[in-house]
MDAnalysis code that builds the backbone (N, CA, C; Angstrom):
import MDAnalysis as mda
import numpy as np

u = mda.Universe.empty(345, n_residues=115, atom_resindex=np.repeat(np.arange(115), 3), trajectory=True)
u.add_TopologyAttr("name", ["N", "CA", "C"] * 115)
u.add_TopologyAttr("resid", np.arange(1, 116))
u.add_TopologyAttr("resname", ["UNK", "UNK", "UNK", "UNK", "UNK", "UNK", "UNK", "UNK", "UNK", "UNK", "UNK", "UNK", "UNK", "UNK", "UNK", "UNK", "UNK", "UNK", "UNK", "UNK", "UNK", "UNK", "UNK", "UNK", "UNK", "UNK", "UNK", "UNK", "UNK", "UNK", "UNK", "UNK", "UNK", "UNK", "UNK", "UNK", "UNK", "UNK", "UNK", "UNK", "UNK", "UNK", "UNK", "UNK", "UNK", "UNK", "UNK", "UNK", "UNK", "UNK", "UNK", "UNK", "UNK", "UNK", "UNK", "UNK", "UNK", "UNK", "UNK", "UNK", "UNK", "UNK", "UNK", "UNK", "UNK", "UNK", "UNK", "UNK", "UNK", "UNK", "UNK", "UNK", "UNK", "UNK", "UNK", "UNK", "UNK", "UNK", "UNK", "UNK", "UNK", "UNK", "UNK", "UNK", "UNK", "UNK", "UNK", "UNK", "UNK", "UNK", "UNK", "UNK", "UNK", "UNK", "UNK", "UNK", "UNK", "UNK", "UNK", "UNK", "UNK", "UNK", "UNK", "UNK", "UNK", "UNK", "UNK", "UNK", "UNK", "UNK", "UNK", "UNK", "UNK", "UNK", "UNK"])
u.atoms.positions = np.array([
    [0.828, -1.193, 0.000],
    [0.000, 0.000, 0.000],
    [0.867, 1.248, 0.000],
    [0.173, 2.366, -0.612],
    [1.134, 3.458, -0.736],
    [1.580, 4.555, 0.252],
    [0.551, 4.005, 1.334],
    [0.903, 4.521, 2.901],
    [0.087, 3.387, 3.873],
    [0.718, 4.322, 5.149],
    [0.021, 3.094, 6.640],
    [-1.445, 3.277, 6.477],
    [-2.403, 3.990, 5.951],
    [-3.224, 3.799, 6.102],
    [-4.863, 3.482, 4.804],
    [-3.713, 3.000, 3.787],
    [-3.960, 2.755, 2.364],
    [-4.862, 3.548, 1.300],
    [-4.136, 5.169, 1.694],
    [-4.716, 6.295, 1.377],
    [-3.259, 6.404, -0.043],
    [-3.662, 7.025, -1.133],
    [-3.008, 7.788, -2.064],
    [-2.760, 9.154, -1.350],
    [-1.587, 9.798, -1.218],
    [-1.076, 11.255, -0.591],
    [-1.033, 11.783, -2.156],
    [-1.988, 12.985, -1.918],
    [-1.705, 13.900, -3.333],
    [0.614, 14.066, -3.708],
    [1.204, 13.626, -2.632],
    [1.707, 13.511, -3.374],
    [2.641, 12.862, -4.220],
    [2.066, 11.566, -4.593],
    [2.045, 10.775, -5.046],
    [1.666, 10.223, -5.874],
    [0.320, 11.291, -6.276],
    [-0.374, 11.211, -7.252],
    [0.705, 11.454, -9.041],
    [0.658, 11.025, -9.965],
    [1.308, 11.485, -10.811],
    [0.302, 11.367, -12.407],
    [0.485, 12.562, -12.985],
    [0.336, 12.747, -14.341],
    [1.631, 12.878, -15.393],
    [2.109, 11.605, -16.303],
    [3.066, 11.909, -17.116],
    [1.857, 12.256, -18.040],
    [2.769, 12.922, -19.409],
    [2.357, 13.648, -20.345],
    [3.710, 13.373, -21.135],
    [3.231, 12.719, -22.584],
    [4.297, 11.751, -23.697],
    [3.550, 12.089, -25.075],
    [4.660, 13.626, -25.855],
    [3.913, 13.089, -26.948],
    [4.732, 12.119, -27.807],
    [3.943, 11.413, -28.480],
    [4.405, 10.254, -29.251],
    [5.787, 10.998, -30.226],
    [6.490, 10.365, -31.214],
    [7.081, 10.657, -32.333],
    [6.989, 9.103, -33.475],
    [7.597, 9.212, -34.193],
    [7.759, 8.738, -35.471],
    [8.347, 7.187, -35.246],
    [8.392, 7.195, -34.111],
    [9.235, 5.853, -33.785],
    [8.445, 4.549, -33.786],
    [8.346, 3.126, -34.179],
    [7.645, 2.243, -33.595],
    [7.298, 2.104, -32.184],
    [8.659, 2.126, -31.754],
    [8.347, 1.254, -30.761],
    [9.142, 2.772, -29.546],
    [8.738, 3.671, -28.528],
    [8.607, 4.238, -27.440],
    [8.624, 4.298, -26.311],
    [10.277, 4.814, -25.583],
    [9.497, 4.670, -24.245],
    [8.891, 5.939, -23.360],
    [8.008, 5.831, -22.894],
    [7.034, 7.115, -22.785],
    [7.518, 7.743, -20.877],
    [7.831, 7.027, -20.339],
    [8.155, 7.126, -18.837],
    [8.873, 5.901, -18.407],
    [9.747, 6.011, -17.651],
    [10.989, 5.139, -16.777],
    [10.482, 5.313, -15.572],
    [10.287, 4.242, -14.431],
    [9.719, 4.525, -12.873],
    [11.006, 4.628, -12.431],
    [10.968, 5.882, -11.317],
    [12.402, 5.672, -10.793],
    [13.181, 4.659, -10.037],
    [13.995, 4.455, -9.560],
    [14.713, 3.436, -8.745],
    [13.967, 3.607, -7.838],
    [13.721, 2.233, -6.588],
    [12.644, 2.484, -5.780],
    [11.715, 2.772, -5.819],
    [11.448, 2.936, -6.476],
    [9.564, 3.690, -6.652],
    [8.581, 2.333, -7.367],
    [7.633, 2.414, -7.480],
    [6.384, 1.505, -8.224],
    [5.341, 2.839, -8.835],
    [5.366, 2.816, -10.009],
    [3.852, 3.292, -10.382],
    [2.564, 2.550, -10.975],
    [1.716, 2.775, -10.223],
    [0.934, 2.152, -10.792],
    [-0.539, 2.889, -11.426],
    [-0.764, 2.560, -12.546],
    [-1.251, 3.370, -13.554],
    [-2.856, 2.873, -13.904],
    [-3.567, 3.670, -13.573],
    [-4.986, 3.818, -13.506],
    [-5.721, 4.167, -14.462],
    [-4.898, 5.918, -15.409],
    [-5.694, 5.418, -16.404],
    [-4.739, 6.387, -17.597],
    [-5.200, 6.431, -18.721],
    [-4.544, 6.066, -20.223],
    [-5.487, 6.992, -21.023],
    [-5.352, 8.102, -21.286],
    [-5.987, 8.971, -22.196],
    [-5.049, 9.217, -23.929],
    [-5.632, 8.992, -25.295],
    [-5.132, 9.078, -26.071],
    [-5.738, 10.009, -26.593],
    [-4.559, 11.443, -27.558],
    [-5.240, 12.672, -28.293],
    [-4.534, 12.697, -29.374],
    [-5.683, 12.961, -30.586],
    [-5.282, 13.043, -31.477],
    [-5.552, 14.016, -32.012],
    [-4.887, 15.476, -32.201],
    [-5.580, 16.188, -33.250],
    [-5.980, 16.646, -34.629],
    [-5.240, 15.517, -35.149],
    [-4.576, 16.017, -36.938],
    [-5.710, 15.131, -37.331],
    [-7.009, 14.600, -37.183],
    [-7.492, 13.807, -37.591],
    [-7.476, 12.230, -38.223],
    [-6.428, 11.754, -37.092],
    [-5.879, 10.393, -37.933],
    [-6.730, 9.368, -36.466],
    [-6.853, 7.926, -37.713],
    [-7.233, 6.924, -36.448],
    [-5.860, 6.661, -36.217],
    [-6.046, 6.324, -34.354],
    [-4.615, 5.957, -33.951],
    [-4.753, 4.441, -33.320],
    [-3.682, 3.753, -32.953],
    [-4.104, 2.394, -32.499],
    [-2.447, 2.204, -31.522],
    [-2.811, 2.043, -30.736],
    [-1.755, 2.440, -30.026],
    [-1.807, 0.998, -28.538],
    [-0.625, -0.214, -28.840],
    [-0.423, -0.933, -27.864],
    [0.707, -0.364, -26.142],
    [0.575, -0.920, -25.717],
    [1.270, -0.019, -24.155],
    [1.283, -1.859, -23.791],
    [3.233, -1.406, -23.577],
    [4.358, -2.723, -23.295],
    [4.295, -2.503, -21.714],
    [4.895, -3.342, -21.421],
    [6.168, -3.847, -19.575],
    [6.614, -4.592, -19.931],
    [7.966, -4.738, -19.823],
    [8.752, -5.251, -20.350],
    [8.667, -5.971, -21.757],
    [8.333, -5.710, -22.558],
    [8.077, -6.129, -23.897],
    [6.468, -6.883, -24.063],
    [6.104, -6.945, -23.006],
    [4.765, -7.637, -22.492],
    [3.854, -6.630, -23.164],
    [2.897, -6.882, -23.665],
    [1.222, -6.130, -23.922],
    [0.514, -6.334, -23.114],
    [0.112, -5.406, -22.444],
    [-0.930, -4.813, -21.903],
    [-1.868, -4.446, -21.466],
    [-1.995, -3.361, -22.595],
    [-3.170, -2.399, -22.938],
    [-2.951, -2.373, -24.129],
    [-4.448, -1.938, -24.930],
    [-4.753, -1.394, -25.947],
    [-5.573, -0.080, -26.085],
    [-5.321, 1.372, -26.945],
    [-6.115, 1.887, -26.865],
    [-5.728, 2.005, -28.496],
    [-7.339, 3.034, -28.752],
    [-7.607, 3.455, -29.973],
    [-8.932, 4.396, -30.519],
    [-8.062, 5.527, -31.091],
    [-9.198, 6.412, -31.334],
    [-9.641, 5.801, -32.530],
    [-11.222, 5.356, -32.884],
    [-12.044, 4.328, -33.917],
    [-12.276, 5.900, -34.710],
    [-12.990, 6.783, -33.999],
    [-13.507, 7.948, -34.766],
    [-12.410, 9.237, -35.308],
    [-12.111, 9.776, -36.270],
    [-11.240, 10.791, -36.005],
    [-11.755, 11.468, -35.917],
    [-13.417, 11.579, -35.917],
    [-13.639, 13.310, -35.427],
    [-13.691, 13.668, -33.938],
    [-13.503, 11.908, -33.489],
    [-13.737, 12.103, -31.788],
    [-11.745, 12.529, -31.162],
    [-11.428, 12.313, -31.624],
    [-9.614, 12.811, -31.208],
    [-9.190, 12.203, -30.017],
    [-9.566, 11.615, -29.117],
    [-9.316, 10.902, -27.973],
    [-10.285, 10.058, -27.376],
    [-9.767, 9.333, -26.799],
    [-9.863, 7.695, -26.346],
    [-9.284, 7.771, -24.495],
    [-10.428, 7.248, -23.498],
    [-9.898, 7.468, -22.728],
    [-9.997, 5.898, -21.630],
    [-9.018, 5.430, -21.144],
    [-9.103, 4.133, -20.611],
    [-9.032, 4.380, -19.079],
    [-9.844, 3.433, -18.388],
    [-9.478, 2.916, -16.824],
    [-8.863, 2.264, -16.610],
    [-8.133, 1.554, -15.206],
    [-7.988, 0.212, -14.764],
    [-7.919, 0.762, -13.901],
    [-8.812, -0.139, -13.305],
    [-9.796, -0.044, -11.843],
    [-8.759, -0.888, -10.796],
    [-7.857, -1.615, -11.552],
    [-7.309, -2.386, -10.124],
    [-5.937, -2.306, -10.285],
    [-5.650, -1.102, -11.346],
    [-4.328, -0.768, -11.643],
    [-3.391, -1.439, -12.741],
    [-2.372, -0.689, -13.062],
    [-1.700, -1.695, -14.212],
    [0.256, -1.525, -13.544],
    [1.031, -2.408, -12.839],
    [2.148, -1.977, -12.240],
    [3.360, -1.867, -13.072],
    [4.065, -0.924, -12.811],
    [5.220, -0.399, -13.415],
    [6.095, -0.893, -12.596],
    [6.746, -1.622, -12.192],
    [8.221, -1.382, -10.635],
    [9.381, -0.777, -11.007],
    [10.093, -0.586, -10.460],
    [11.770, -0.143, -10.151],
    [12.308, -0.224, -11.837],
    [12.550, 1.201, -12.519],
    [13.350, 1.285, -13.555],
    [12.352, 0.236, -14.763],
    [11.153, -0.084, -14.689],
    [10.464, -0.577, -15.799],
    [10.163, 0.621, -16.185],
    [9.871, 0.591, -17.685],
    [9.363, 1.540, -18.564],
    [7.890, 1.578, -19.184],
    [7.311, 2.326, -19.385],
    [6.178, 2.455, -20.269],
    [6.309, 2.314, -21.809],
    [6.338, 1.293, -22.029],
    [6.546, 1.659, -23.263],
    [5.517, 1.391, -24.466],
    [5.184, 2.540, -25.610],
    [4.338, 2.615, -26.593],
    [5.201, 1.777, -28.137],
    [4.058, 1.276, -28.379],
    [4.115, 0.349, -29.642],
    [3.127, 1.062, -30.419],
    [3.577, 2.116, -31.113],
    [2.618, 3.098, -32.127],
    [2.736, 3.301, -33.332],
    [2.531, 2.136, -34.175],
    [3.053, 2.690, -35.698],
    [2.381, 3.762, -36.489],
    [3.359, 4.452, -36.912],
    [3.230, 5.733, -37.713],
    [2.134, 6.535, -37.057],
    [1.738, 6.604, -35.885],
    [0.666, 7.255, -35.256],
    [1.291, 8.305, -34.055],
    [1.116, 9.553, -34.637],
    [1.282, 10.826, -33.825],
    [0.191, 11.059, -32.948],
    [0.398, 10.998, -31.793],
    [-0.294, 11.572, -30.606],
    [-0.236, 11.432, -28.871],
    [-0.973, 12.643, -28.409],
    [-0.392, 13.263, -27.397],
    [-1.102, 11.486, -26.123],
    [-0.060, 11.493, -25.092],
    [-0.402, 10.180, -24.351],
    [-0.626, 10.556, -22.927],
    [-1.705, 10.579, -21.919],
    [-1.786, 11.253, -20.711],
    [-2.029, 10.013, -19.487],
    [-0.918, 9.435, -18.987],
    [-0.928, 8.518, -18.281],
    [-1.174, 8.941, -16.555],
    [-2.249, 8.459, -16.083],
    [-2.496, 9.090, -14.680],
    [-2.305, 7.712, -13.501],
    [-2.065, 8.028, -12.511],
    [-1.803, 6.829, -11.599],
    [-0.752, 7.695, -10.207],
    [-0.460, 6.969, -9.590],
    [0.382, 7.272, -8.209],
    [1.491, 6.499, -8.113],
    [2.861, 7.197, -7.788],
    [4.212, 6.219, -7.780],
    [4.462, 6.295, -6.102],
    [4.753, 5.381, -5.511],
    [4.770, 5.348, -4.191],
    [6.568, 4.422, -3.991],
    [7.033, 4.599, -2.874],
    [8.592, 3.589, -2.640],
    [8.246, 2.137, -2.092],
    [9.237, 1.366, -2.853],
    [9.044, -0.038, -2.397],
    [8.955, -0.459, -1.161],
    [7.786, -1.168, -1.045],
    [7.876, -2.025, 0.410],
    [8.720, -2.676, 0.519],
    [9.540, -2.572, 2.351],
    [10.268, -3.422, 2.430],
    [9.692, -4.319, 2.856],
    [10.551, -5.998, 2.576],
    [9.274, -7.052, 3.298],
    [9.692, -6.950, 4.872],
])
């Protein structure tokens, strides 16, 4: 838990913000040493009017999937209700071919429990 009393502390709370580039394959955020984030939810924006389709790795692992279906709708916005975990120096990483757009990952990074 991310404190003694299994409360999120605002500050802990975290919003990365990743815009994509030209690359296949992305890494969008690194968790720091010690730390865990764990990631709740996954907003995709598109403004140039393109469909985007966009997989989200751990360690080369899939995920998630998101995808804007409409381009007049420009974003796509995902939950996970029971979290998705990042640990120590794992990365976020996007699998986005040829798809430009902005990535708004929300969740809380808290320090490793010791056992």
């Amino acid at each position: 838990m991310p404190t003694q009393n299994c409360c999120v502390t605002h500050d802990e709370v975290r919003v990365v913000f990743y815009e994509s580039n030209s690359y296949l394959n992305q890494i969008a955020y690194t968790v720091p040493a010690g730390k865990v984030f764990v990631l709740t939810a996954w907003t995709i924006v598109n403004e140039t009017g393109q469909r985007v389709s966009v997989r989200l790795r751990r360690a080369k692992a899939r995920v998630a999937y998101n995808r804007i279906w409409d381009p007049l709708q420009g974003h796509n916005h995902l939950t996970f209700p029971t979290g998705i975990v990042f640990g120590p120096e794992q990365a976020i990483e996007l699998e986005a071919p040829v798809n430009s757009c902005h990535h708004f990952f929300y969740g809380y990074e808290h320090d490793v429990e010791s056992p």
